[in-house]
MARKE-283253 format. One record per residue (C-alpha): residue in one letter; x, y, z. Coordinates in steps of 0.2 Angstrom, whole numbers, plus 5000, padded with zeros to 4 digits. Example, Ala and Ser with C-alpha at 12.3 -4.5 7.8 and 13.67 -1.06 7.14 Angstrom:
BEGIN
a506249785039
s506849955036
END
This chain:
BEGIN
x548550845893
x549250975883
x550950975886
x550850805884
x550150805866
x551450955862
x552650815870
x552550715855
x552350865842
x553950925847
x554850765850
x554350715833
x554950895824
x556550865834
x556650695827
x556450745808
x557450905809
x558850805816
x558850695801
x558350835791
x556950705783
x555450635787
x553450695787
x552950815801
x551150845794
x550350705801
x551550735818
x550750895822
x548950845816
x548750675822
x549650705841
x548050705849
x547150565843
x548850455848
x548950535866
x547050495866
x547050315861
x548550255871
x548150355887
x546550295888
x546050165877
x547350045873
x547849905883
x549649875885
x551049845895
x552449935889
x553749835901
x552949665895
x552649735877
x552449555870
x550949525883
x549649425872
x548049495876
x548749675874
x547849795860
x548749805842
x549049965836
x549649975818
x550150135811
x549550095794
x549850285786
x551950235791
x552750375785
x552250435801
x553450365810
x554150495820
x552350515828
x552350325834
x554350335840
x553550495851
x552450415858
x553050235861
x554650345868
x553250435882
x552350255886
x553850175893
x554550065879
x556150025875
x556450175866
x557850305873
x558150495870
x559550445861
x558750315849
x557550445846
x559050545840
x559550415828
x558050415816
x558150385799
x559950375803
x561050215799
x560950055810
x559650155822
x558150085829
x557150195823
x556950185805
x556250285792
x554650185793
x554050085807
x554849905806
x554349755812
x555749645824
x556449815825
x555849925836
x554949905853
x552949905854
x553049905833
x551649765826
x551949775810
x553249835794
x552149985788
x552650125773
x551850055758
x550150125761
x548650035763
x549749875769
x549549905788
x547549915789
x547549735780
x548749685792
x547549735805
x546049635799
x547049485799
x547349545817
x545649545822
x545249395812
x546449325823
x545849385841
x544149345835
x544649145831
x545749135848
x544149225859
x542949095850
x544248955852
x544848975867
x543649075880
x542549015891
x540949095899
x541849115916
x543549145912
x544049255895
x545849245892
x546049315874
x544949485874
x545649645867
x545549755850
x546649795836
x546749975832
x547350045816
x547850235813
x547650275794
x547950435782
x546850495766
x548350405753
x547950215763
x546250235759
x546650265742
x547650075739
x546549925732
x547549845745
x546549915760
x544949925750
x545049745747
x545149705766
x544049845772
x542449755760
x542949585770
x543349675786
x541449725785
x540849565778
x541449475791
x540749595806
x542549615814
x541849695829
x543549735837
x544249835824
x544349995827
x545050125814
x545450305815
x545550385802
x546650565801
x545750675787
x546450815784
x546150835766
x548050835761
x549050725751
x550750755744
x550350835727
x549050935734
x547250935740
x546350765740
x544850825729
x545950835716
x546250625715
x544650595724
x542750655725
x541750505737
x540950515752
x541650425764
x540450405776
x539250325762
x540750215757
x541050135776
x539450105779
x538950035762
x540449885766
x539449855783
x540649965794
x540150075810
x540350255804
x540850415816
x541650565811
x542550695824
x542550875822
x544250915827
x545750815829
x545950925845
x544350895853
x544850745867
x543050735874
x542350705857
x543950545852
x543550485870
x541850465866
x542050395848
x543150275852
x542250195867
x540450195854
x541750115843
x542049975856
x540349915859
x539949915841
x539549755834
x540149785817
x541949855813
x542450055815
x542750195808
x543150365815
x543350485803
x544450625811
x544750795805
x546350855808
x547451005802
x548850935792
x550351005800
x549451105813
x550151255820
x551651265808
x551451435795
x550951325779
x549751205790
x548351155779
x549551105764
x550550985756
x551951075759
x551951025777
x551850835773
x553450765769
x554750895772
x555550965788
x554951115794
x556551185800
x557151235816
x556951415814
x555051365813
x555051245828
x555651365838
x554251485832
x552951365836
x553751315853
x553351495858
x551551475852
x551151315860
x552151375876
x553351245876
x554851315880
x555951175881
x557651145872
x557651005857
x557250805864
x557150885882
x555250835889
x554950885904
x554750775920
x552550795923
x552450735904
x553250575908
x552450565925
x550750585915
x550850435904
x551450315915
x549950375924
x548750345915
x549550185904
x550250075917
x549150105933
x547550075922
x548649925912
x549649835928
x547949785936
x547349685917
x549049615917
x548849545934
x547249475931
x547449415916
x549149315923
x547749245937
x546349195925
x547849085915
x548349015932
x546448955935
x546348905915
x547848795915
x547048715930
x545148695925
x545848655906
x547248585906
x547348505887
x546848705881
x547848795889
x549348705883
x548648715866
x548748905869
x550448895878
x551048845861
x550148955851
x550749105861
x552549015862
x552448985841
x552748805844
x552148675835
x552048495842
x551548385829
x552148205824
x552548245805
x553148065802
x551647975808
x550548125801
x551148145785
x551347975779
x552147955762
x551347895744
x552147755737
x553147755721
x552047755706
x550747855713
x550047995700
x549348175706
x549248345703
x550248405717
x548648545721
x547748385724
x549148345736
x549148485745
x547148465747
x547348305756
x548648355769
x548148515773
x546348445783
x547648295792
x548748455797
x547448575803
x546548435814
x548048435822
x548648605822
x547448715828
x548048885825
x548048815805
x546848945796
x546849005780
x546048995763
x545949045745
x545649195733
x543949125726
x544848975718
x544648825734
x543948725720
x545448725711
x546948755722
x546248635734
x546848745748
x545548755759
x545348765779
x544248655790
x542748685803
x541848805788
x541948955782
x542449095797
x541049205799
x540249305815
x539149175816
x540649045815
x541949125821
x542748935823
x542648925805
x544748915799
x544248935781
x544149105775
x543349165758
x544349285753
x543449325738
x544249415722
x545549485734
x547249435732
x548349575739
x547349575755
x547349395756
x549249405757
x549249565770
x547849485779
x548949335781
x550449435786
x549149495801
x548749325806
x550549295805
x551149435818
x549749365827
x550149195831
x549249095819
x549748985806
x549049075793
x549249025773
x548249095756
x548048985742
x547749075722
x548349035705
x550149065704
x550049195689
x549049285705
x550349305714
x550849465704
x549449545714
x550049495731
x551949535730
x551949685739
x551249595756
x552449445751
x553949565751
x553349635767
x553249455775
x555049415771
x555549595776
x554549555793
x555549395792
x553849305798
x553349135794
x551949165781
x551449025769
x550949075752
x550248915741
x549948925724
x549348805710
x549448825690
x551248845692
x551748835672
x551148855654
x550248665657
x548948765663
x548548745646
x546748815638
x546748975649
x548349055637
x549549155643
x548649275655
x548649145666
x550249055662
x551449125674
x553449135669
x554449275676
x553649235696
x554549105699
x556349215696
x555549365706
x555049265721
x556949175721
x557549345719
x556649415736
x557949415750
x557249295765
x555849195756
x555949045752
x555348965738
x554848775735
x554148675719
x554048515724
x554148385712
x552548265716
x551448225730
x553148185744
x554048355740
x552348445744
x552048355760
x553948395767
x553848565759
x552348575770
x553148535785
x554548635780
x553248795781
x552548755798
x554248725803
x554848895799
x555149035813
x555749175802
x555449145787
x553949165772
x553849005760
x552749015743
x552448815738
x552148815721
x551148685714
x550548595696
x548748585690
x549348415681
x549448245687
x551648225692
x552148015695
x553147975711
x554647895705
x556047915714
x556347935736
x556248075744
x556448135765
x556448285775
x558248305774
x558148305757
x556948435753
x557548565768
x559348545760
x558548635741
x559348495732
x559448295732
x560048155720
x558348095714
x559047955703
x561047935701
x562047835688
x563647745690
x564947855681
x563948005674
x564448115663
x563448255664
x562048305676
x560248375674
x559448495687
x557348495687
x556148545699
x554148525700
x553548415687
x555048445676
x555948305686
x554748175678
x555448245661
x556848235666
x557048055675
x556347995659
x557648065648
x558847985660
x558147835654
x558247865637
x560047915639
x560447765646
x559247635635
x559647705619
x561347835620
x562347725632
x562347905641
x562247895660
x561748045669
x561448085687
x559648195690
x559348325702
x557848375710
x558048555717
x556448605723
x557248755732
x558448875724
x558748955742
x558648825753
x560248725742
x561148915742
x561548895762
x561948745764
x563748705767
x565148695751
x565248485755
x563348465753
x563248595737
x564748485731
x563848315736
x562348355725
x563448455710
x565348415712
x566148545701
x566948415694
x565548375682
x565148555671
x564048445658
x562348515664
x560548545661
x559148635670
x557648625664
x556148695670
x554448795663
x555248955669
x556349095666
x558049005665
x559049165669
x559349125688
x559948935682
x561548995675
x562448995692
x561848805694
x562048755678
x562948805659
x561448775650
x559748815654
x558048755644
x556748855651
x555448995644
x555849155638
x554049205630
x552449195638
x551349055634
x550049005623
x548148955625
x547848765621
x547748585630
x549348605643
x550148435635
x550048505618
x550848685626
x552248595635
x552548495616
x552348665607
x553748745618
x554948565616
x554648505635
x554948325630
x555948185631
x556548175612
x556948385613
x557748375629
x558848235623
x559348325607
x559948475618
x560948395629
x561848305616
x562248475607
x563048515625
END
C-alpha cells in the first residue's frame, strides 16, 4: 500500500516537473486519501468507465490535477505513460485542470474552485431521483454514490456554500465529501482569510461531520468513509493532511502551486525509498490496483448487467425509459406535443414557457429543474412537487436564493443524464455565469431559462433591468442563445434545448405580454434567423428579436400605410444559431444586396454591427418606472423607430 500511495506522489512530481508547472502540495498531501477511496470504496469499471451505475468522483480542489491523472493512470484508464508525460502541454490529454470530454474517467470540468462540489450535488440529486424512479424492492438498478475531493480555497466560494446549505436541506445521503485540510492556501496560512469552525458549520447545514487525524492514517479513512456511507444525511470527512508532505518546505504555501524541482524529488525519492527513475512505477503497484479495483468491481458490473436483463423483462416500458436516459435520447412527438398558438394570441412568453414545460416533463421523465426563488414569476417550475427526501420523485427543485449553484447543480444533473434546466431573472444571470461558461466549455446540453429579459421590466429600475447579458452570453464560445419572439419561438426554442447533445442554451424570456403575428416552424428557429413578414420590393431591412419584432412588424406597417416604404423584417432569435448556417441561407434571410438595415433590440447594440449598419439598442442602464413608460422613455416605438430609419 505504500508504494503504491508513493506511486502517485511521484508520478504526480514527474508530471509537474516535466511541464515545470503545476501544484504538488495537494499531490503529496492528499495521495492517500485517493489510493483509499479508489482501492476500496469507489465503484468503477475502469474498462467500461462510462458504466452508469458507477460512483462519481469529482476532484473539486482541480488544480490538482496531476494527483487525479496518477491515479486514474494506476486504475486502468485510458491514460498512458506517455500522456502522462504531456501535461499541461499543448494538444495533451491531460490538461492543466481536469476537463470534461477530455480525459478518461474525468466527470466533470473542474479549476474554478467551489464549481466541482456543486456539480456533485446535482449528481447526487441525480442518483437519488433515478434510485426513486426507477428501482424496485427486488431489483435496484441505479445504486452508487458521488464522491467529491475538496481543498480549504472550495470551501471558501459562495458557489459551494450555496450548494453545501441545499445539499443538507435536502438530506443527500449519498454524498460523500472529503475534505483535505491542511491549513494552506496560496498566500499563506488559512487563518489569515478565515477563523470558522468547521465542524460547527457542516453540521449546522444538516451535514454528517467526521474528521481524520492524519491524511496518512488508511484505517482511520477506511472507517470514515464507510460511517459516511450508511449516513442518512450527506458527509463530511474533514481530513488533515500535510500540504506537500515530505518535501523540505512541507507545511507551506510555498509547496502549493510551484514545482518542487528535480533535485528535491530525487531527495524525497531516497526518503520514501522509492528508488525508481521518473514515470517508471514498478510492476507490484500496478498489480495492486487492478487488484483491488477490478476484482472487487467486475463482480458489480456482472450483476448489475443481469439485474438489467431481469428488469427489461419484468418492466419492459421502464427499462426502455432508462435505456434512453442512459443513451441521452429523447423520444418525444414534438409536433403533436407542442401544438402551436394561433395568430393573434398575446402572452408574456414566461407564461409561455409555464404552460409547456408541465406537457414536456409528463413526457420526458428525466425533465427536472426549477427556479432561484422566483417559480412565481418565471413560471419555470418542475412537476411531481418539490424534490425532497421525503419526495425524492419530486422534479421541482427549490433552489432558494441561490443562483450560482443552481446553474453548477444543473451542470451536475447534466453530466448526469438528466434533462436538467434553472429558471431566474435574467439580470441574475450575472451570478451564474461562471457555471454557464463551465457548461459550454463541458459542451453539455444544460438549459438556462430566464425571464425579465429588458428594461420593460419596468418598476424594479435598473438593478434589475439587464443590458450587457445578452452581448456576454453571445460572446461565450459554444452556448447558444435564443429570445424568442412570442409564445411559437419559445415552444421551438424549447425543443431546440432538449434537442441539443453538446451544447448549453439560455432562453430568454419577457415579463410583458408579446402578439403572435406572423408564422414560425422549427426550421425556422434552429436556422437563428427567418423572414417574419417580407415585402415585394424592399428597400431596406430591419433585424429584431424578442418582443422587439412586434415593434418592429408594426413599423413595417407604418412604412408601408403612410411612407410608401416596404421593408422586409427579420426575426433573429439566435445570434449563433444564424452564424453557422450556410452563406446561401445567411444570404436568403439578408442578401448583401440590401445594406439599408436596422436592428433593434432592448440590448447592447455593439454585437449587431456585423448583421446590420445601424443598431438601435441601449447603451445606459435603465430606469425604475411602469416598463411601457421605460421602453417610450428610451424611444422604443413605432414613430422613434420610423424617424431613425428614415435618417438612414
Amino acid at each position: 500500500m505504500e508504494k503504491s500511495i508513493n506511486a502517485i506522489r511521484f508520478l504526480g512530481l514527474d508530471m509537474i516537473n516535466r511541464a515545470n508547472s503545476g501544484h504538488p502540495g495537494i499531490v503529496l498531501g492528499a495521495a492517500p486519501v485517493m489510493y483509499q477511496l479508489f482501492t476500496k470504496h469507489m465503484k468503477i469499471t475502469p474498462s467500461d468507465s462510462a458504466w452508469f451505475d458507477r460512483d462519481r468522483f469529482v476532484l473539486s480542489a482541480g488544480h490538482g490535477s496531476a494527483l487525479l491523472y496518477a491515479t486514474l493512470h494506476l486504475s486502468g484508464y485510458e491514460l498512458s505513460t506517455e500522456d502522462l508525460k504531456g501535461f499541461r502541454q499543448l494538444n495533451s490529454i491531460t490538461p492543466g485542470h481536469p476537463e470534461y470530454r477530455h480525459t478518461d474517467g474525468v466527470e466533470a470540468t473542474t479549476g474554478p474552485l467551489g464549481q466541482g462540489i456543486s456539480n456533485a450535488i446535482g449528481m447526487a440529486i441525480a442518483e437519488s431521483y433515478l434510485r426513486a424512479t426507477f428501482n424496485k424492492d427486488d431489483l435496484n438498478i441505479v445504486d452508487h454514490y458521488t464522491y467529491v475531493l475538496c481543498g480549504d480555497g472550495d470551501l471558501q466560494e459562495g458557489v459551494a456554500l450555496e450548494g453545501l446549505s441545499l445539499a443538507g436541506h435536502l438530506g443527500l445521503e449519498r454524498l460523500i465529501i472529503l475534505f483535505d485540510s491542511n491549513d494552506v492556501q496560496l498566500d499563506g496560512p488559512t487563518h489569515e482569510a478565515v477563523s470558522e469552525d468547521i465542524e460547527m458549520k457542516m453540521k449546522s447545514m444538516n451535514w454528517h461531520y467526521q474528521r481524520v487525524d492524519d491524511a496518512n492514517d488508511l484505517d482511520a479513512l477506511d472507517q470514515a468513509i464507510e460511517n459516511a456511507k450508511s449516513s442518512d444525511q450527506p458527509s463530511f470527512i474533514e481530513v488533515k493532511s500535510i500540504i506537500g508532505f515530505g518535501a523540505e518546505k512541507q507545511g507551506t504555501s510555498a509547496t502549493h502551486g510551484a514545482p518542487i524541482g528535480k533535485e528535491e524529488t530525487e531527495r524525497m525519492r531516497e526518503k520514501f525509498n522509492f528508488p525508481h527513475e521518473p514515470f517508471n512505477i514498478p510492476e507490484e503497484v500496478y498489480r495492486d490496483f487492478f487488484e483491488k479495483i477490478n476484482d472487487r468491481n467486475g463482480k458489480a458490473h456482472a450483476e448489475w448487467v443481469e439485474k438489467m436483463d431481469e428488469y427489461q423483462e419484468r418492466y419492459p416500458k421502464l427499462s426502455d425509459q432508462f435505456e434512453q436516459i442512459i443513451s441521452r435520447e429523447v423520444d418525444v412527438d414534438y409536433e403533436d406535443l407542442l401544438e402551436l398558438e394561433p395568430i393573434g394570441t398575446e402572452e408574456a412568453t414566461r407564461a409561455s414557457i409555464g404552460k409547456i414545460l408541465p406537457k414536456l416533463s409528463e413526457q420526458i421523465i428525466e425533465m427536472v429543474g426549477g427556479s432561484a426563488d422566483l417559480s412565481g414569476s418565471t413560471k419555470v417550475k418542475g412537476i411531481n412537487g418539490n424534490f425532497t427526501k421525503d419526495n425524492p420523485t419530486g422534479r421541482n427543485i427549490n433552489f432558494g436564493v441561490r443562483e450560482h449553484a443552481m446553474a453548477a447543480i444543473v451542470n451536475g444533473m447534466v453530466l448526469h443524464n438528466l434533462k436538467g434546466y434553472s429558471g431566474g431573472f435574467f439580470i441574475f444571470s450575472d451570478y451564474m455565469k461562471p457555471s454557464i461558461r463551465l457548461a459550454a466549455l463541458m459542451e453539455i446540453p444544460s438549459i438556462f431559462i430566464f425571464t425579465h429579459d429588458s428594461i420593460a421590466v419596468g418598476e424594479d429600475g435598473p438593478t434589475h433591468e439587464p443590458i450587457e447579458q445578452l452581448a456576454v452570453f453571445r460572446s461565450t464560445p459554444h452556448l447558444v442563445t435564443i429570445r424568442p419572439a412570442h409564445a411559437n419561438e419559445v415552444r421551438f426554442a424549447m425543443r431546440y434545448a432538449l434537442e441539443s447533445k453538446r451544447t448549453p442554451v439560455a432562453i430568454v424570456l419577457t415579463r410583458q405580454n408579446t402578439k403572435v403575428l406572423t408564422d414560425v416552424t422549427y426550421k425556422n428557429l434552429k436556422q437563428g434567423a427567418y423572414v417574419a413578414r417580407d415585402a415585394d420590393n424592399f428597400e431596406g431591412i430591419l433585424i429584431a428579436t424578442g418582443s422587439e419584432v412586434e415593434l418592429a412588424l408594426n413599423v413595417q406597417e407604418y412604412l408601408a400605410n403612410e411612407k410608401d416604404i416596404h421593408v422586409r423584417v427579420v426575426s433573429m432569435p439566435s445570434m449563433e444559431l444564424f452564424r453557422q448556417q450556410p452563406k446561401k441561407v445567411q444570404e436568403a434571410v439578408l442578401p448583401s444586396s440590401c445594406t439599408k438595415r436596422l436592428a433593434i433590440e432592448l440590448g447592447a447594440p455593439h454585437l449587431w454591427y456585423q448583421f446590420a449598419s445601424n443598431v438601435y439598442g441601449m447603451e445606459s442602464f435603465g430606469v425604475s418606472a411602469p416598463g411601457e413608460d421605460a421602453q417610450k422613455h428610451f424611444g422604443f416605438t413605432v414613430e422613434n423607430i420610423v424617424k431613425k430609419y428614415l435618417s438612414i
